[in-house]
N, C-alpha and C positions, 0 to 999 in steps of 0.2 A: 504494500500500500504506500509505504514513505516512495519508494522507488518509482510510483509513478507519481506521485506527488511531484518531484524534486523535478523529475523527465518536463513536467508542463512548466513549472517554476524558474527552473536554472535556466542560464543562456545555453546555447549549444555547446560552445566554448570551453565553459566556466570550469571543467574539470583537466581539461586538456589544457588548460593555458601553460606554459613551459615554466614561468616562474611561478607560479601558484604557489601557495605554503597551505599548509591544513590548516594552520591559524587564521588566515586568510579568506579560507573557505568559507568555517563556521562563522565567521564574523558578518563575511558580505552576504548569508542565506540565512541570518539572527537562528544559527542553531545553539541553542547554548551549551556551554561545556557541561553545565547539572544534567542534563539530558544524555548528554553522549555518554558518562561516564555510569550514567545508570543503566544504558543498555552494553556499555562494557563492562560493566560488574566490576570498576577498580574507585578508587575516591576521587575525588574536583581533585584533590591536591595531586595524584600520581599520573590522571592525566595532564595535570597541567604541566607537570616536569618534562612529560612526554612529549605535548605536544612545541614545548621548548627545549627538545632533545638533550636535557638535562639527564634522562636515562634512558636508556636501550630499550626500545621496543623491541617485545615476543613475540615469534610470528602468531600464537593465536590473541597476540590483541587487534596486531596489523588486520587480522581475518573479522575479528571483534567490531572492532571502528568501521572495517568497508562495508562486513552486512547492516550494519545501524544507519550507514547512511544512504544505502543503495549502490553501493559504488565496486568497483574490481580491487583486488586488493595491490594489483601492478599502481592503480592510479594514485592509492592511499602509500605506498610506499614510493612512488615519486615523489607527491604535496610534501611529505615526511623529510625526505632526501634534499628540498631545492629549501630548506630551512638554512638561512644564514648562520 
């Protein structure tokens, strides 16, 4: 259901863009980080380290965050990767 949500909502673009960051993501589609972490089952504060590459993402969180948001888990580990 999120996933077709997101398909009418998002630009075409908006996942593919080259520079994207995940924080980027959730900020410009107001997902909020209480949300995602509750359907990743970890707390605000561990994704937020995460999501500021302050620690190592597991692949089953990487798999965690892409099904929450509808997304592939290549695209979630790009946003992740082009983190300054």
């Amino acid at each position: 259901m999120l996933q077709k949500y997101l398909a009418r909502v998002l630009p075409k673009n908006s996942v593919s863009n080259p520079k994207g960051t995940l924080v980027n993501f959730l900020a410009d589609y107001g997902i909020k980080q209480k949300w995602l972490s509750n359907r990743m089952n970890v707390s605000e504060g561990m994704l937020s380290l995460l999501l500021h590459n302050k620690r190592t993402w597991q692949h089953n969180q990487v798999e965690d965050c892409a099904n929450a948001l509808g997304l592939h888990a290549k695209q979630v580990v790009e946003m992740i990767e082009n983190y300054d």
